[in-house]
C-alpha positions as CSV (number, residue, x, y, z in Angstrom):
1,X,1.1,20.1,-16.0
2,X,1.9,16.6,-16.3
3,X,-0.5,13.9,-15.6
4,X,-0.1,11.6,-13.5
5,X,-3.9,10.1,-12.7
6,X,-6.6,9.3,-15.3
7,X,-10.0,8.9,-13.8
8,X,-13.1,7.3,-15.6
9,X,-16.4,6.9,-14.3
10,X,-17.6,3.5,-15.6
11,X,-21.2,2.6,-16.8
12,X,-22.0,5.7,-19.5
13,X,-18.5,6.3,-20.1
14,X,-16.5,3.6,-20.3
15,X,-18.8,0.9,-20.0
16,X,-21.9,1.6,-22.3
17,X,-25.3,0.4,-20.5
18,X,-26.2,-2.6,-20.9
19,X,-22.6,-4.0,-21.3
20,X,-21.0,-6.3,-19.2
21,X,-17.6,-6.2,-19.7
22,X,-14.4,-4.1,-21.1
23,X,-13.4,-5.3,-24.4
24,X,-10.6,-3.5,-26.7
25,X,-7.8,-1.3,-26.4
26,X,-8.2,0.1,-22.5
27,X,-6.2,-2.8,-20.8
28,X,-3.5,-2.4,-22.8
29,X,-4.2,1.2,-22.5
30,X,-4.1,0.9,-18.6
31,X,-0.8,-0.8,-18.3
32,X,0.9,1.7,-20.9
33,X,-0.1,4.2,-18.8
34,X,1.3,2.6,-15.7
35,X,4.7,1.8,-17.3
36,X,5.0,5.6,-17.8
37,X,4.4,5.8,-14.0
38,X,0.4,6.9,-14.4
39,X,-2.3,5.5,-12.4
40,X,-5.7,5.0,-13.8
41,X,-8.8,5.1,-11.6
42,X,-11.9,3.2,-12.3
43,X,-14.4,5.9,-10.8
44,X,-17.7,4.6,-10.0
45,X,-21.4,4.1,-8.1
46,X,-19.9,0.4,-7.7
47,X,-18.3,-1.3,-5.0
48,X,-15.3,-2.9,-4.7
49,X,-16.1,-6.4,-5.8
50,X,-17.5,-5.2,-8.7
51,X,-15.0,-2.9,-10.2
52,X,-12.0,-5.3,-9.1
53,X,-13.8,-8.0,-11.3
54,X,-14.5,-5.8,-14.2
55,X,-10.5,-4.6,-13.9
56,X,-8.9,-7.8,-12.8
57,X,-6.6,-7.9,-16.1
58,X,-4.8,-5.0,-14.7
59,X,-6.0,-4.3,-11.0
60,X,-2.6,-3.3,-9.9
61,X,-2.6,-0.9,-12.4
62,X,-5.2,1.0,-10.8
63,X,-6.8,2.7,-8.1
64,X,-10.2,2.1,-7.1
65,X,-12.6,4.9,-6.2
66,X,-15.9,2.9,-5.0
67,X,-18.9,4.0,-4.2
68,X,-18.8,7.3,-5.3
69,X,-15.8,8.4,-3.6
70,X,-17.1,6.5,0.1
71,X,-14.4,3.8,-0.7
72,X,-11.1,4.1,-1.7
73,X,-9.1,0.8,-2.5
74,X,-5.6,0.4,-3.9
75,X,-3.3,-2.9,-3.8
76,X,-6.5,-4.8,-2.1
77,X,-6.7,-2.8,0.5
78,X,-9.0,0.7,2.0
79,X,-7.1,2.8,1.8
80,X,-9.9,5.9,2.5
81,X,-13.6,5.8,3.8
82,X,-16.3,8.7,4.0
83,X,-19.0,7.0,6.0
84,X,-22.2,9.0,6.1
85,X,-24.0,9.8,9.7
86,X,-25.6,7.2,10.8
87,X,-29.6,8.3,11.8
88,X,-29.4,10.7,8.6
89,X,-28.5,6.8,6.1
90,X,-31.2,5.5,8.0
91,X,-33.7,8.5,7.1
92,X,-32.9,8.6,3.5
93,X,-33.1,5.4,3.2
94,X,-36.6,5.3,4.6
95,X,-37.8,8.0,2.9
96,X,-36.7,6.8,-0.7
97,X,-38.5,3.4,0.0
98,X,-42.0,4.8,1.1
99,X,-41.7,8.1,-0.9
100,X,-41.4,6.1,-4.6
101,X,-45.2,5.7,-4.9
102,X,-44.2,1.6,-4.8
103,X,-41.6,1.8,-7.6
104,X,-38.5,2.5,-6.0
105,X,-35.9,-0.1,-4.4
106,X,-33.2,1.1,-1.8
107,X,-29.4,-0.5,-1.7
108,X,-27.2,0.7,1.3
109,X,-23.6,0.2,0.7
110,X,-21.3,-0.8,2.9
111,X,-17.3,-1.0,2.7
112,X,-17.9,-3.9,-0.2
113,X,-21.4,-5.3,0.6
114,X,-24.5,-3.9,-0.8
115,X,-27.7,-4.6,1.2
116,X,-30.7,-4.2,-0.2
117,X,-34.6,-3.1,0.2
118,X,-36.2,-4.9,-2.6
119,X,-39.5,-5.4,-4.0
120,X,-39.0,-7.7,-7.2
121,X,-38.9,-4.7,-9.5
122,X,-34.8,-5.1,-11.0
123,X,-32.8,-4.2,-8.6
124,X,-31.6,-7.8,-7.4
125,X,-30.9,-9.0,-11.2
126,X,-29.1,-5.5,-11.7
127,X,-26.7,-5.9,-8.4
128,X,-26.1,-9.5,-9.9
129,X,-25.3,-8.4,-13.6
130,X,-22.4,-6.2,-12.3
131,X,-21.0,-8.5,-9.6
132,X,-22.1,-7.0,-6.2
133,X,-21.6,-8.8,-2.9
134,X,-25.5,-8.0,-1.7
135,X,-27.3,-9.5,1.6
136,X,-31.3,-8.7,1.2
137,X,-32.5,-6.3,4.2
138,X,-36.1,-5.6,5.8
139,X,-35.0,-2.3,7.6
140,X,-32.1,0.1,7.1
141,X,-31.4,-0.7,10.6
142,X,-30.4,-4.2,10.1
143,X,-26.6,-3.1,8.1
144,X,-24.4,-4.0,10.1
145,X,-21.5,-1.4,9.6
146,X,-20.9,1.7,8.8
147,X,-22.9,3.5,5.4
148,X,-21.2,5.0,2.7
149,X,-24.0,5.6,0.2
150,X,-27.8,5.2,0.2
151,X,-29.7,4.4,-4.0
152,X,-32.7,4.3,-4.9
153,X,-33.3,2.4,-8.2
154,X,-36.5,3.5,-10.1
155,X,-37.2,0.4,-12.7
156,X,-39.2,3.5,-14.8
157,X,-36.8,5.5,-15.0
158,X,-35.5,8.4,-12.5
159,X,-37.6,11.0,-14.3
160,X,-40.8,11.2,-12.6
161,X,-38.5,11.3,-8.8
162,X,-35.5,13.6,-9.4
163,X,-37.7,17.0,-8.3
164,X,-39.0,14.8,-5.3
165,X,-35.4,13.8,-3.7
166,X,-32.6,15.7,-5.1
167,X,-33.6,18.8,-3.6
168,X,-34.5,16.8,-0.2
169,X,-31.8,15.3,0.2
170,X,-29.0,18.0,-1.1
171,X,-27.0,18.2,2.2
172,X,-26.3,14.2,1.5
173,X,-24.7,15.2,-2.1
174,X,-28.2,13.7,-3.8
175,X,-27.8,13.2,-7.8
176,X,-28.9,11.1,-10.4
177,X,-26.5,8.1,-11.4
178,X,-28.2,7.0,-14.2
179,X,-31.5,6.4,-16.0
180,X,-32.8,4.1,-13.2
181,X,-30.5,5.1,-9.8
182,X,-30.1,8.4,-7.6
183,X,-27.5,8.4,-5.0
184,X,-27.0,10.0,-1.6
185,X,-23.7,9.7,-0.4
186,X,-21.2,12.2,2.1
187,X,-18.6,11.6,-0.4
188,X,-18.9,12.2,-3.8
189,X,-16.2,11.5,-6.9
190,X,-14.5,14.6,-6.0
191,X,-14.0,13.9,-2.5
192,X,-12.5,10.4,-3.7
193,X,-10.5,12.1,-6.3
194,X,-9.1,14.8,-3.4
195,X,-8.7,11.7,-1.2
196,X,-6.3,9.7,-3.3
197,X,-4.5,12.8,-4.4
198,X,-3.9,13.5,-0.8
199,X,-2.5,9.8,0.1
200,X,-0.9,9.4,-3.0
201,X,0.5,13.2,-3.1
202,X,-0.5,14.2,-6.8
203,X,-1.6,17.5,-7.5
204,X,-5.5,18.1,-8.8
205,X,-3.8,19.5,-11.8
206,X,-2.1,16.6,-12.9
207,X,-5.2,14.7,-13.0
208,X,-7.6,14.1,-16.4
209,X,-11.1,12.5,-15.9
210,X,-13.6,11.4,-17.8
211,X,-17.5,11.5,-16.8
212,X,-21.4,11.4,-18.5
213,X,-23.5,12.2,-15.7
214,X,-24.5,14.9,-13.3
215,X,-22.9,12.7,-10.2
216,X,-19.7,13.1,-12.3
217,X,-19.7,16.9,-12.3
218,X,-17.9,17.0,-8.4
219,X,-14.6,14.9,-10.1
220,X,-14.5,16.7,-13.5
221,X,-14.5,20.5,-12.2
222,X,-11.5,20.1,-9.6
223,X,-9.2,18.0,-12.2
224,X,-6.8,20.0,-14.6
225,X,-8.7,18.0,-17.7
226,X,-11.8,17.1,-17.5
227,X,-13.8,15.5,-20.4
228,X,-17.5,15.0,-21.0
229,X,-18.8,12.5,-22.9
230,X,-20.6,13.0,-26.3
231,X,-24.2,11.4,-25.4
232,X,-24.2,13.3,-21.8
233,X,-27.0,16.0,-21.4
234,X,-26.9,19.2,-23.2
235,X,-26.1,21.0,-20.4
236,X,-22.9,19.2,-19.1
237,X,-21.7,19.3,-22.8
238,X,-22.0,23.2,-22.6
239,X,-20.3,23.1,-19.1
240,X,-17.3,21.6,-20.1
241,X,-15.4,22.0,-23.8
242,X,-13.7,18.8,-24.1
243,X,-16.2,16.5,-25.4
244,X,-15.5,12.1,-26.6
245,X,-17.2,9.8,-27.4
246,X,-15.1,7.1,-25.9
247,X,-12.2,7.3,-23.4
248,X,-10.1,5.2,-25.5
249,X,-9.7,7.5,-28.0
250,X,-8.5,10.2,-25.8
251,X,-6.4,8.1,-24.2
252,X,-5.2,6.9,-27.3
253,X,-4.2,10.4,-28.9
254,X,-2.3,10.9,-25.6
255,X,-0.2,8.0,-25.4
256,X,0.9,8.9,-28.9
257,X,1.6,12.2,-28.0
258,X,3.5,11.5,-24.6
């Protein structure tokens, strides 16, 4: 096995909540690994815009896996896309706004614009924060192109609403994302990782990847090294043996080591 792609979801794992930016060791980190011909992959709930800003220092470095595997970007351009079926975004998307008791606000992602269902509740000031090209929507049926994913962000917290849509909404991959955001999507992080493998011809193998969350379990069991991250829930930690609490310092014992 050698690697030859290093995937890292972003907010809970390499980005802590609540932070805005990278800071540190994992730019330099990034361009070591792609002077020893390695390709890191930012893997993320975000879009485009977003993760391109937070990378910018070392975008050609990298290869973009966007909206939980729905968008795949490399050197600026798509280079993938796993739309879902129309009528079924449309559905979800209806059903998370009117099912959420009045707490719940819907974004629909397009290729790199998010458009939004909002109701004053965080959502808006939380696309903003991470750098999100948003338009603000009425009815799903008003995006105009093709869906990739469907959210729902609960400002309380996605406790009370995980029973109520992840089993609904299983055949559109439904997970929580986060403490305030499940996701439906017909991709999923390991449909973007099998994606890029394919177009860039690496083996699954030869891939490490780094996750926190249950949306992060599809990437981490096909890769040949998967890692979990320290704070992630009890049951993840017993799923997978490699356990960090940061990225960096995994990436930091393998550079030294390779």
């Amino acid at each position: 096995m050698s690697i030859r792609l290093i995937c890292s979801d972003i907010d809970g794992t390499l980005l802590q909540y609540g932070r805005k930016e990278l800071e540190g060791e994992i730019f330099e980190q990034i361009r070591e690994l792609h002077r020893r011909g390695i390709l890191f992959c930012p893997a993320s709930g975000r879009q485009y815009t977003s993760l391109r800003k937070l990378f910018a220092p070392v975008a050609d470095c990298c290869v973009f896996l966007c909206e939980n595997g729905g968008v795949i970007y490399k050197d600026e351009q798509c280079i993938a896309k796993n739309p879902m079926p129309r009528a079924l975004a449309e559905e979800i998307a209806n059903d998370l706004w009117t099912r959420s008791d009045g707490q719940g606000e819907v974004m629909l992602s397009g290729q790199n614009t998010a458009y939004l269902m909002e109701r004053g509740l965080g959502m808006l000031k939380r696309i903003q924060f991470v750098g999100n090209n948003y338009q603000i929507i009425h009815d799903p049926s008003e995006v105009p192109e093709e869906i990739t994913k469907v959210s729902v962000y609960l400002h309380e917290g996605v406790e009370s609403y995980t029973e109520r849509f992840v089993p609904r909404w299983k055949e559109a991959n439904c997970a929580v994302a986060g403490p305030y955001w499940i996701d439906t999507t017909f991709a999923n992080k390991g449909i973007g990782v099998r994606s890029i493998c394919k177009t860039l011809d690496i083996a699954l193998a030869d891939v490490m990847a780094f996750g926190d969350n249950y949306n992060d379990v599809s990437m981490l069991d096909i890769v040949g090294v998967p890692y979990i991250m320290d704070g992630a829930a009890a049951p993840l930690r017993e799923k997978y043996p490699n356990h960090t609490p940061r990225p960096e310092d995994v990436l930091r014992e393998f550079l030294k080591q390779n």
